[in-house]
C-alpha positions as CSV (number, residue, x, y, z in Angstrom):
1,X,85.3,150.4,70.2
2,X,87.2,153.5,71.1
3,X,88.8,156.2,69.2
4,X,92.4,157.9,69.8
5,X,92.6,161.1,71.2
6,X,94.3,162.6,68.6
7,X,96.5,164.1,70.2
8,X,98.5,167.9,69.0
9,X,102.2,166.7,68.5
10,X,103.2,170.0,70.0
11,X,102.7,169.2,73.7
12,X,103.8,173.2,74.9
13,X,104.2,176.6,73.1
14,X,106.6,178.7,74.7
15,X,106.9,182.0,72.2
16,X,108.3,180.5,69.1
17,X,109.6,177.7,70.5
18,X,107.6,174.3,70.5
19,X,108.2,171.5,72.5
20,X,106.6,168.4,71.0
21,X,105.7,165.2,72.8
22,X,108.3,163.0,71.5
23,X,110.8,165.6,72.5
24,X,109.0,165.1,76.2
25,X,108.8,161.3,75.7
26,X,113.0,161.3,75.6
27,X,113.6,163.6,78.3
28,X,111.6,161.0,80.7
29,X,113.5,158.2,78.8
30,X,116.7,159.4,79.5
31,X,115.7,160.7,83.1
32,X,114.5,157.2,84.4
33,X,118.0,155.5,83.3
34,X,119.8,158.5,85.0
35,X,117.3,157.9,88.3
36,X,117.7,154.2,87.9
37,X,121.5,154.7,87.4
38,X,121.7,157.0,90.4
39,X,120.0,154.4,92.7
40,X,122.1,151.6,91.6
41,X,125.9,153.6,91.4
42,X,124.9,153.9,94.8
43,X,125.0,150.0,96.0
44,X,127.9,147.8,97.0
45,X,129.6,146.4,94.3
46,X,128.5,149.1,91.4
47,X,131.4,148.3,88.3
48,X,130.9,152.6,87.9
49,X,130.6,155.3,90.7
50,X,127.7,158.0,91.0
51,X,129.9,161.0,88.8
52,X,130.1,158.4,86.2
53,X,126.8,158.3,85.5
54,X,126.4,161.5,83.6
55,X,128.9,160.2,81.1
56,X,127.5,156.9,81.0
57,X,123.8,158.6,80.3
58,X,125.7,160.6,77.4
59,X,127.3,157.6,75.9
60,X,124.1,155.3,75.6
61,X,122.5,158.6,74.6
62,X,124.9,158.8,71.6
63,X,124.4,154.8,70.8
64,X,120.5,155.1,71.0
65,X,120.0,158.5,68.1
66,X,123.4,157.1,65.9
67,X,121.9,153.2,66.5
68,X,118.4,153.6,66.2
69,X,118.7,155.4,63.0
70,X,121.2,153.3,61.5
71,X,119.3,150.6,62.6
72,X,116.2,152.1,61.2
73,X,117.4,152.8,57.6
74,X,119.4,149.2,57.5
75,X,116.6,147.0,59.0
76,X,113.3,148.8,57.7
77,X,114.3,150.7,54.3
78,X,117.3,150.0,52.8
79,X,116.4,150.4,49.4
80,X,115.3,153.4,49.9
81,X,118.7,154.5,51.6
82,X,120.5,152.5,48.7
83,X,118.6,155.0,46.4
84,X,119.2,158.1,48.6
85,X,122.0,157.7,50.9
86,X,121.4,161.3,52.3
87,X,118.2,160.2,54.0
88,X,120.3,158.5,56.9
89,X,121.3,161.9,58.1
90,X,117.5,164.2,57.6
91,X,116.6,162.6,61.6
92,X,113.7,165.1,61.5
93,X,112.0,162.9,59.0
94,X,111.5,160.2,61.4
95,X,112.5,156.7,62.0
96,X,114.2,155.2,64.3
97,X,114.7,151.2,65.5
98,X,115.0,149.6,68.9
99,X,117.3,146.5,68.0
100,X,119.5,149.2,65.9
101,X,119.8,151.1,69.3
102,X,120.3,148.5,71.3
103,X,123.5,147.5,69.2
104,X,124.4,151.6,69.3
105,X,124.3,151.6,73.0
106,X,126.0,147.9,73.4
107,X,129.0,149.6,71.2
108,X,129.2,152.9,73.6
109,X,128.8,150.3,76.6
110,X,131.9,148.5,75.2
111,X,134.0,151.8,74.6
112,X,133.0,152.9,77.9
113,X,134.1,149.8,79.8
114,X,136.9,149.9,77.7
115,X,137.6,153.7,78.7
116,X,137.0,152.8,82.4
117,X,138.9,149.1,82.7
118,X,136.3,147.5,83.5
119,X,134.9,144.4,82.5
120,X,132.4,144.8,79.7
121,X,129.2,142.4,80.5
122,X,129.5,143.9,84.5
123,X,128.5,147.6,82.5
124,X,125.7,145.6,80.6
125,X,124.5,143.9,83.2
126,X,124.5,147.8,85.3
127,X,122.9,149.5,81.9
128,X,120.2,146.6,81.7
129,X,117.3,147.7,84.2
130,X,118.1,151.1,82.9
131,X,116.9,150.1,79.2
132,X,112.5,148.9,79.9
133,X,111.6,152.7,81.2
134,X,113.0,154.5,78.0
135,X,111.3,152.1,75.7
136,X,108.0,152.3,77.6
137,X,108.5,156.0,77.1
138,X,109.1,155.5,73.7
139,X,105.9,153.4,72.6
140,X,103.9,156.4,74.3
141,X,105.4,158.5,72.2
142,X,104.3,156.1,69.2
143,X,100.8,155.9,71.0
144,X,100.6,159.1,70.9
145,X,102.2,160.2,67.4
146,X,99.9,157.0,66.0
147,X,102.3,155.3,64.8
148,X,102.7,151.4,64.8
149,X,99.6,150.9,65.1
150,X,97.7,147.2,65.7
151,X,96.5,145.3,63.5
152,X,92.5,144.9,63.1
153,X,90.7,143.2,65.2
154,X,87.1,143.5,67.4
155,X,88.3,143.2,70.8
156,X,86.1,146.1,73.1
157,X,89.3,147.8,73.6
158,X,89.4,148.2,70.1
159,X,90.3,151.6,68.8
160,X,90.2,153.8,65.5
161,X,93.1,155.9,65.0
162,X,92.4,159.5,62.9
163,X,95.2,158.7,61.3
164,X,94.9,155.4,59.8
165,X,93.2,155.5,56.1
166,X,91.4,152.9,56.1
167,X,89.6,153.8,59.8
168,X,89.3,150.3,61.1
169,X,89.4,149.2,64.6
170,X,92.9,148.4,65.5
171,X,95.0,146.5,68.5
172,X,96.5,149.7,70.4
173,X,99.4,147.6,70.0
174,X,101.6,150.7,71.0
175,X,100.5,150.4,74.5
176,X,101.1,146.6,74.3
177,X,104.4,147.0,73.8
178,X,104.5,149.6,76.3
179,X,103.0,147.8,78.7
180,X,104.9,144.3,77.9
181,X,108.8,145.7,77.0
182,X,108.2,148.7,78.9
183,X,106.5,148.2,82.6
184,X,106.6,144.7,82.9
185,X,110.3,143.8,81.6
186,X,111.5,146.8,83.9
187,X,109.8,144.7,87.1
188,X,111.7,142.2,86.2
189,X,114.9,143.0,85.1
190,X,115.3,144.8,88.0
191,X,114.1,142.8,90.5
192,X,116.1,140.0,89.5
193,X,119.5,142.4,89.6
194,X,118.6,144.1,93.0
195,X,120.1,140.3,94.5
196,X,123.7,139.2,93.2
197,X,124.0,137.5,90.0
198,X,126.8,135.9,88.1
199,X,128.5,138.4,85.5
200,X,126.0,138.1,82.2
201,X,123.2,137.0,83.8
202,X,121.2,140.4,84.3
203,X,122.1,141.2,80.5
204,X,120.7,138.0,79.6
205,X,117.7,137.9,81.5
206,X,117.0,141.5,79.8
207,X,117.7,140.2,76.3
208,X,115.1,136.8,76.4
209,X,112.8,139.2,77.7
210,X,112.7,141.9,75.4
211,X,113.2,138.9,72.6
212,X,109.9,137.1,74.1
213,X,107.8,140.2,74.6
214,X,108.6,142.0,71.5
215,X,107.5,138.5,69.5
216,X,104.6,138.1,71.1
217,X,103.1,142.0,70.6
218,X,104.1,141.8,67.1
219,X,101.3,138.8,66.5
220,X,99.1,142.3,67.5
221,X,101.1,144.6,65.8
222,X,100.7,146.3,62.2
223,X,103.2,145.1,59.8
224,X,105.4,147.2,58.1
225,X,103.2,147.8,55.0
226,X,106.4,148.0,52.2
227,X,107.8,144.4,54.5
228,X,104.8,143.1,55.5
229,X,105.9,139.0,56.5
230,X,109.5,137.8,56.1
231,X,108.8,133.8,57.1
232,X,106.0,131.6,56.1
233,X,104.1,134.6,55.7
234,X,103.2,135.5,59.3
235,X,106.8,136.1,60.7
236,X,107.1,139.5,61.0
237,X,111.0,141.8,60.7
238,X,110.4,142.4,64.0
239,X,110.5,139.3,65.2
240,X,113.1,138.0,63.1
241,X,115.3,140.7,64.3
242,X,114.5,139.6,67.5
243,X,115.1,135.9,67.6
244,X,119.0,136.8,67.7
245,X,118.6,138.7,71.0
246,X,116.7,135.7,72.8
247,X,119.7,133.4,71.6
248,X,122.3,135.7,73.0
249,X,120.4,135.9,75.9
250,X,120.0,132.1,76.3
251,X,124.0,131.8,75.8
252,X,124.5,134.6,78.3
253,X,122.7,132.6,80.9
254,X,124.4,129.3,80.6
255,X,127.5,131.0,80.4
256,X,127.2,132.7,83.6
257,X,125.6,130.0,85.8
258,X,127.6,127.3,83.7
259,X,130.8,129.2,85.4
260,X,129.2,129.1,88.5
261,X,128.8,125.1,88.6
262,X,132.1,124.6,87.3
263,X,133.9,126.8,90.1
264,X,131.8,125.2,92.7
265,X,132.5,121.6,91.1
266,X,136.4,122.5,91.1
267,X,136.0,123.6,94.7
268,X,134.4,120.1,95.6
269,X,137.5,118.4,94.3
270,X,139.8,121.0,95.7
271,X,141.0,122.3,92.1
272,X,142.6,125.7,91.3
């Protein structure tokens, strides 16, 4: 059995000002998609050019913050918004949600594209490697805020976290997920985008991913002790929520290698 660190929130002191870890945790998030974005503005047949990127980085920034705490409040707690609609806007409470972020940054995406005339699932399928990175940042940060933590269990890697009342050996389901939606979706998603793929594809091999990987850690993961289990009393929110993204991403693929046969099937018989 092992026990957190416990870490100090506040990562650096400078004079008055404190920079805590989560603040740290974003900066690298945002950083890897402006790296990632940078390397790939650079290759043939980029929909957006290398000074685009900043915008780009500032638009999904917007969508991620506005999304995640909508998404957040709407998803997780909203009876207690209903009862307190001012609590959408305190941020330094907490609380934020990855499926409500991802539909914030899919609606900057779409105003962007929009802004840019270009064609909306070519952006998508650019902004998708861009996406693992930040959230493996981001489940550090919960790692090391102790928050969403695992559900018991007496594995060896088991661990005890200071904060949790009831002190019992948990998953460290943070780094699961970090490991899972973070590292290994990244690998792939990118991979599978560095060779040319019909439009769509990339976003949807990003979407069944995150969808698989998020369902399985949440068999590991803590639920939500006001939601605990929406379905048959072991589905959890988080994987409801995420049973929409592997459909999409399911349709995304057949669209986008369905157009493929079809176009190579009219060639055969010399159709338009």
């Amino acid at each position: 059995m092992l026990t957190h660190p416990d870490f100090d929130p506040v990562a650096i002191s400078i004079g008055p000002l404190d920079v805590h870890w989560y603040g740290i945790t974003y900066l690298f998030a945002f950083a890897s998609a402006w790296l990632i974005a940078m390397h790939r503005a650079a290759q043939p047949g980029s929909p957006i050019t290398r000074p685009q990127v900043e915008n780009l980085i500032t638009y999904g920034a917007f969508g991620v913050v506005l999304g995640g705490r909508f998404g957040y409040v709407v998803f997780y707690n909203f009876d207690a918004w209903m009862n307190d609609p001012l609590w959408l806007f305190r941020l330094w409470e907490g609380g934020m949600s990855f499926h409500g972020g991802l539909v914030g940054v899919l609606l900057a995406m779409l105003f962007y594209a929009h802004r840019l005339h270009i064609p909306y699932l070519r952006l998508t399928d650019f902004v998708a490697p861009m996406v693992p990175l930040g959230l493996a940042f981001g489940r550090l940060g919960n790692f090391i805020g102790q928050e969403l933590w695992g559900r018991a269990t007496d594995l060896p890697w088991a661990m005890v976290f200071p904060k949790d009342p009831e002190q019992l050996a948990r998953h460290p389901s943070q780094l699961y997920q970090m490991a899972l939606e973070g590292v290994l979706l990244f690998i792939i998603v990118f991979l599978f985008s560095k060779k040319p793929r019909p439009t769509g594809a990339v976003s949807g091999v990003f979407l069944i991913g995150y969808a698989v990987f998020r369902m399985l850690a949440e068999f590991a993961r803590e639920p939500d002790q006001h939601i605990q289990f929406d379905l048959f009393g072991w589905v959890t929110r988080g994987q409801l929520l995420s049973l929409p993204l592997l459909i999409l991403g399911i349709g995304l693929l057949l669209v986008a290698y369905g157009s493929i046969n079809l176009a190579q099937h009219r060639a055969e018989r010399g159709e338009k």
